[in-house]
Residue frames relative to the residue before (quaternion, step in Angstrom):
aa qw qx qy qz dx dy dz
X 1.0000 0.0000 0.0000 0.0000 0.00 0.00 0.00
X 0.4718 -0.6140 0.5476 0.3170 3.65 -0.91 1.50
X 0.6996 -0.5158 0.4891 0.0726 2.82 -1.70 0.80
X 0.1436 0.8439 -0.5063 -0.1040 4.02 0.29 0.29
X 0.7126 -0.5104 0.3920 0.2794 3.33 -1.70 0.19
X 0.2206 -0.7129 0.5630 0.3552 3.52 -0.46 0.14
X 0.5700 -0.5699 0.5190 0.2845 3.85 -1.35 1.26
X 0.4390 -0.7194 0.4640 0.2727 3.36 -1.22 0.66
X 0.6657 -0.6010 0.3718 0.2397 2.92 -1.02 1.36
X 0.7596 0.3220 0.0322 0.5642 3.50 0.47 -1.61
X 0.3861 -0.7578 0.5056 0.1452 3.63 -0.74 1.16
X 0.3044 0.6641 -0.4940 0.4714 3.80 1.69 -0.25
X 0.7655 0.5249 -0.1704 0.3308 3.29 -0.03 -1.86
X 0.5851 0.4236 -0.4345 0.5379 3.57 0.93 -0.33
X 0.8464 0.4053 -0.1755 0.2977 3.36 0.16 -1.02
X 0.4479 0.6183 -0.3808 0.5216 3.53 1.84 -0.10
X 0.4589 -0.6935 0.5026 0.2363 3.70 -1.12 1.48
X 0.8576 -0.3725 0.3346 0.1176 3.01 -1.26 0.77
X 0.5095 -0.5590 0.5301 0.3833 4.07 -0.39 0.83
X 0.7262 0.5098 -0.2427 0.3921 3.38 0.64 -1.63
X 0.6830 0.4745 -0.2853 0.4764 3.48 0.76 -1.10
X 0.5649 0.5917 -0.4257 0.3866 3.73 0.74 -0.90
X 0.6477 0.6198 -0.3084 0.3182 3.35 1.10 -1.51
X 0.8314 0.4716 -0.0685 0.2860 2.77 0.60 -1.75
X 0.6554 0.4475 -0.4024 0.4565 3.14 1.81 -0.01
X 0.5725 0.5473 -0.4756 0.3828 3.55 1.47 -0.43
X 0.3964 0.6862 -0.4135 0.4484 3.96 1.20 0.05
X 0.8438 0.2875 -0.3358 0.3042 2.99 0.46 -1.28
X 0.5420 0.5948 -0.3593 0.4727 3.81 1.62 -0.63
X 0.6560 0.4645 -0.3933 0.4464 3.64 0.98 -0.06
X 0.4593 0.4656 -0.4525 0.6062 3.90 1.46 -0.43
X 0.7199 0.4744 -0.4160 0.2891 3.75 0.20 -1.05
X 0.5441 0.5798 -0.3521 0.4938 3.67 1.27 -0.94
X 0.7102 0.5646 -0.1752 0.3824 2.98 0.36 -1.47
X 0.6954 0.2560 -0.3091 0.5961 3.88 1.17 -0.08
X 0.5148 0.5170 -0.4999 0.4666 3.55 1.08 -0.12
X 0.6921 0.4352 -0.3479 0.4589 3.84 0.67 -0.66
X 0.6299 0.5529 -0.3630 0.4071 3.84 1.01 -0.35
X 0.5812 0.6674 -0.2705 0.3790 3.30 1.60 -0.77
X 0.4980 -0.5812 0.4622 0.4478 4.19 -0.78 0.68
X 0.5648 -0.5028 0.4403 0.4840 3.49 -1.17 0.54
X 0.5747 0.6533 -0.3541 0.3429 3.93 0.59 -0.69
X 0.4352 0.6325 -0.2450 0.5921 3.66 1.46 -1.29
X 0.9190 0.2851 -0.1355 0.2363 3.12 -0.18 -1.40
X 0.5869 0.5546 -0.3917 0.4409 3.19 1.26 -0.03
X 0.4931 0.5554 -0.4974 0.4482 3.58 1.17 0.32
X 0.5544 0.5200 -0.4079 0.5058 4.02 1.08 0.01
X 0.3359 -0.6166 0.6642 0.2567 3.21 -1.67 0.78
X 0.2635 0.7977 -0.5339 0.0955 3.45 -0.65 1.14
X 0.6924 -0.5122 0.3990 0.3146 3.42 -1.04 1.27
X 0.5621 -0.5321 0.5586 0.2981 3.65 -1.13 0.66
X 0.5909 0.3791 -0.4435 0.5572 3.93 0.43 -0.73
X 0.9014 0.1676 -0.2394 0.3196 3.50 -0.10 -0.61
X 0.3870 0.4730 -0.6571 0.4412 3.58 0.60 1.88
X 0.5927 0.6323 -0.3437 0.3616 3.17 1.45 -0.72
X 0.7173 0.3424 -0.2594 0.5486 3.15 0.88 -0.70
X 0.3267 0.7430 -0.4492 0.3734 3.59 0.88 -0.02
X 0.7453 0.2484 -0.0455 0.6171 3.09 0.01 -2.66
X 0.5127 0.6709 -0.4711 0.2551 3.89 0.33 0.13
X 0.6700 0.6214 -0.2334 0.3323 2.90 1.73 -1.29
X 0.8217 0.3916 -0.2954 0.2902 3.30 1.44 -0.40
X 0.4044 0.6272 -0.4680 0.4733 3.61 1.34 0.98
X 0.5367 0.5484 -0.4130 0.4906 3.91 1.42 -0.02
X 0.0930 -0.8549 0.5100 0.0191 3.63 -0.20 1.21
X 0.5933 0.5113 -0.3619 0.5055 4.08 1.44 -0.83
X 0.6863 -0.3534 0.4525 0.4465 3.60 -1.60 0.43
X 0.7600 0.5215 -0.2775 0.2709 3.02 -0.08 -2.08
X 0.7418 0.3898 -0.2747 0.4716 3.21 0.23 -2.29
X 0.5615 0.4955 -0.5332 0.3937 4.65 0.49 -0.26
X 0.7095 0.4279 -0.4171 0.3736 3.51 0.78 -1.77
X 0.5412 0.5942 -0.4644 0.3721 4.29 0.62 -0.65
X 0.9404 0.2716 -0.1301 0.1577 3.39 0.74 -1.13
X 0.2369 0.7502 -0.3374 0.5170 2.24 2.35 0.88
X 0.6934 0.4075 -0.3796 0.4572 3.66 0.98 -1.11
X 0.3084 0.7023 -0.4543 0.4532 3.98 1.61 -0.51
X 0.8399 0.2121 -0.2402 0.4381 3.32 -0.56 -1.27
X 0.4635 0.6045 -0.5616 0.3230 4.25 0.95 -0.64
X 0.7063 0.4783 -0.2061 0.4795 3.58 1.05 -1.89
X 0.6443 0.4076 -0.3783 0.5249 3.90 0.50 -0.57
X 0.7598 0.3887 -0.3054 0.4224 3.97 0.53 0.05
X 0.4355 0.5583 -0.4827 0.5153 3.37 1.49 0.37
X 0.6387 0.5676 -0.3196 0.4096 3.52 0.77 -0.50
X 0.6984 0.4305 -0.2654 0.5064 3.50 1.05 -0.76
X 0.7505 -0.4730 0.3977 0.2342 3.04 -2.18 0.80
X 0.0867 -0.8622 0.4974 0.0419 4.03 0.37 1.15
X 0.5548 0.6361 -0.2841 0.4548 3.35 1.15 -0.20
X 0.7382 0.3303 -0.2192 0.5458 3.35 1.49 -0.91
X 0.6145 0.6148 -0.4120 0.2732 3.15 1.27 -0.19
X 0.5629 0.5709 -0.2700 0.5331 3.16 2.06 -1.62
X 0.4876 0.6824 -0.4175 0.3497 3.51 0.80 -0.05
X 0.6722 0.5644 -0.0855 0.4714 3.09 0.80 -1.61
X 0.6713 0.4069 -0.1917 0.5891 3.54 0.76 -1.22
X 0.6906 0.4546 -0.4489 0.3390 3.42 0.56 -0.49
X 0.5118 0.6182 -0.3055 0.5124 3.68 1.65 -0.90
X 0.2892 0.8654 -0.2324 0.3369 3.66 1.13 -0.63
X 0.8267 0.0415 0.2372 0.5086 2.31 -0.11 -2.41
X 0.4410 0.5893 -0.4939 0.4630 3.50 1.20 0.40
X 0.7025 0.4163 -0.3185 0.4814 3.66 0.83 -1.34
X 0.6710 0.5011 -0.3438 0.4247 3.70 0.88 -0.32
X 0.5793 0.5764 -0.2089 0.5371 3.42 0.98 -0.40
X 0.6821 0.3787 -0.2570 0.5704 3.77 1.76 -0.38
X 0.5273 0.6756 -0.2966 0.4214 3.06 1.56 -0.62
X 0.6736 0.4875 -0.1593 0.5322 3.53 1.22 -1.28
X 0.5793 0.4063 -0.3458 0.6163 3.67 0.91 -0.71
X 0.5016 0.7433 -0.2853 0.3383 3.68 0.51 -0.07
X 0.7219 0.3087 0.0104 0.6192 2.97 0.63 -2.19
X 0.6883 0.3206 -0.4330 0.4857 4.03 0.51 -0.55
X 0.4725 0.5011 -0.6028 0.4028 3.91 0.45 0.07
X 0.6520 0.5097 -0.3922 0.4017 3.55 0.81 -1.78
X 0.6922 0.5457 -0.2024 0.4267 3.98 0.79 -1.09
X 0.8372 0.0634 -0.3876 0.3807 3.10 0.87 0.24
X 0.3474 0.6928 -0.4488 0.4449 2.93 1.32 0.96
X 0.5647 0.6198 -0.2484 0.4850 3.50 1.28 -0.52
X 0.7992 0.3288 -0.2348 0.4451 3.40 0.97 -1.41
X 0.6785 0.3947 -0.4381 0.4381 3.24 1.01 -0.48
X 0.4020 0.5985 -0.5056 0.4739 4.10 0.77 0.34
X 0.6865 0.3723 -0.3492 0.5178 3.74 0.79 -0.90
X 0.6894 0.5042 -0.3829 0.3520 3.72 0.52 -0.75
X 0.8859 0.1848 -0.0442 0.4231 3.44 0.41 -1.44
X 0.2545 -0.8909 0.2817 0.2495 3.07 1.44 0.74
X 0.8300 0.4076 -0.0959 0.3685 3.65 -0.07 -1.20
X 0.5838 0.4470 -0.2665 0.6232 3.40 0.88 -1.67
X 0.8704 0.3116 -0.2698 0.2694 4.01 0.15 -0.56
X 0.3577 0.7104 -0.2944 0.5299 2.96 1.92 -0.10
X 0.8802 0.2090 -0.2265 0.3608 3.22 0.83 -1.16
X 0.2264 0.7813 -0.3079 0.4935 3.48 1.81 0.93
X 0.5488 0.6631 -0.1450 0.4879 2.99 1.15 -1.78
X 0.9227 0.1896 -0.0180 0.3351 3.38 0.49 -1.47
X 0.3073 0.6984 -0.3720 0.5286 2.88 1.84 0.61
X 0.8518 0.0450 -0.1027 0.5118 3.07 0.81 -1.37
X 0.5764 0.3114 -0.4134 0.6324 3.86 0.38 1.00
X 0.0432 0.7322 -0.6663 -0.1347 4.47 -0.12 0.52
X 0.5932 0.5800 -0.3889 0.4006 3.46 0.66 -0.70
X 0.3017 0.5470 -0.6274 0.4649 4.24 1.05 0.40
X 0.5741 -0.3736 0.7251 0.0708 2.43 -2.45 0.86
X 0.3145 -0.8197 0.4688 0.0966 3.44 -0.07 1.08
X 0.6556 0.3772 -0.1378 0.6394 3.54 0.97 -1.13
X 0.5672 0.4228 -0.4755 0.5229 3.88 0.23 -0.87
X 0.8481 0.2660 -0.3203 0.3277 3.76 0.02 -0.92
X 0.6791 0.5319 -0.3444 0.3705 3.75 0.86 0.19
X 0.4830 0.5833 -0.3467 0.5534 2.97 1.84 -0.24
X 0.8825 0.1674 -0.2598 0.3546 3.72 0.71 -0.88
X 0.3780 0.5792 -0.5564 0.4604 3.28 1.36 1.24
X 0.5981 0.5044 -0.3909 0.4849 3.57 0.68 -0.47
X 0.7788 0.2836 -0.3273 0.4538 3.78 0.68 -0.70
X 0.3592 0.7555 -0.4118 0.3615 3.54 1.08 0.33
X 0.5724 0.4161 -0.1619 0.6878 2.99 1.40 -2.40
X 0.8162 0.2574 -0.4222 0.2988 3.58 -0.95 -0.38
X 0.6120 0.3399 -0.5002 0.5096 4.01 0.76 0.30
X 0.5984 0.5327 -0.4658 0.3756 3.72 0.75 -0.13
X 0.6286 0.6471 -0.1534 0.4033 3.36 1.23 -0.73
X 0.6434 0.0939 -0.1335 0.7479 3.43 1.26 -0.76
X 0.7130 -0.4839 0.4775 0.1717 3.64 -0.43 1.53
X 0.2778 0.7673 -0.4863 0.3123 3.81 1.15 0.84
X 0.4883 -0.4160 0.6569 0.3963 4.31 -1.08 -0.06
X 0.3575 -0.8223 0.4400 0.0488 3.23 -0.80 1.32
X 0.0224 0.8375 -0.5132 0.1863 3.66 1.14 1.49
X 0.7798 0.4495 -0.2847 0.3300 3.25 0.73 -0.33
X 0.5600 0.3746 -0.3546 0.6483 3.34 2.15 -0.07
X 0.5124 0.5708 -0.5221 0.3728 3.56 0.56 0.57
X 0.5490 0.5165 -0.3406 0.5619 3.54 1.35 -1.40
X 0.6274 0.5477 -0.3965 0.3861 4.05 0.55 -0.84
X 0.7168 0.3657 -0.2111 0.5548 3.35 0.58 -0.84
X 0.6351 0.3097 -0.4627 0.5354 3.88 0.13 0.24
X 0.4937 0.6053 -0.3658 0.5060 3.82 0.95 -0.51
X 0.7031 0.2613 -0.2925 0.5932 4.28 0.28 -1.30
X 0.6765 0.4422 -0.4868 0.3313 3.97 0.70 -0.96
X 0.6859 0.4381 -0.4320 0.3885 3.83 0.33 -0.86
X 0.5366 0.7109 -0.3163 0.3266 3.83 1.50 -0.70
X 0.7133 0.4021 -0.1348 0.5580 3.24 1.17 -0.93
X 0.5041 -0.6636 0.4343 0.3417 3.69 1.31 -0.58
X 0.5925 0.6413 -0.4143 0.2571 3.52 1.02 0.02
């Protein structure tokens, strides 16, 4: 007859996560440190974090062995259970919201650029409908050298200069 388990005694114990799970979350607050410390000191001042844990932050870079980093990496995992993770995922979540407008940004600016090289005029004069403050000549001069390096199978420097030209236009 197979051996069986004895039922837990204490209903806590059923409901208390896992060794495994414990692990895997004190991993993830060490990946999370572990980009807070990768982050410019500028970045980071948009986090609400506890004085112990800039200290151990800007500590991290005077730790030069494997070992004495891999110790104070679990440090900051345990110094970031203490802190406010809601406000932090907050913060990151703004992040990637403003970065995520940024990109929707630059591919508006991109295809605004190619279709300036394609249909030249009729969109040119779109362009300045909606942006009057363009350099009128600055921007017909580098649509025209756009079309003529697209035309002869040139490296496309001149629709690069176009696109810093609409990006500094708009201000982004």
């Amino acid at each position: 007859m197979p051996k069986q388990r004895p039922e837990p005694i204490d209903d806590d114990m059923a409901e208390r996560p896992s060794k495994s799970q414990l692990k895997r979350e004190m991993h993830a607050l060490q990946a999370l440190g572990e980009t807070l410390i990768a982050m410019q000191p500028a970045e980071r001042a948009r986090f609400p974090l506890s004085d112990d844990m800039l200290r151990a932050i800007d500590e991290t870079a005077r730790i030069r062995s494997h070992e004495g980093r891999r110790r104070h990496m679990q440090y900051v995992g345990k110094l970031i259970r203490k802190e406010d993770l809601a406000a932090i995922q907050a913060v990151f979540d703004g992040i990637e919201q403003e970065k995520q407008q940024r990109d929707h940004a630059f591919h508006r600016l991109e295809k605004w650029r190619d279709r300036l090289i394609d249909e030249g005029d009729p969109a040119t004069e779109q362009w300045l409908v909606e942006y009057p403050d363009t350099d009128r000549q600055t921007l017909r001069q580098l649509i025209r050298n756009a079309q003529r390096e697209r035309e002869q199978n040139k490296p496309p420097a001149s629709a690069r200069k176009l696109f810093k030209f609409l990006r500094d236009t708009v201000q982004l």
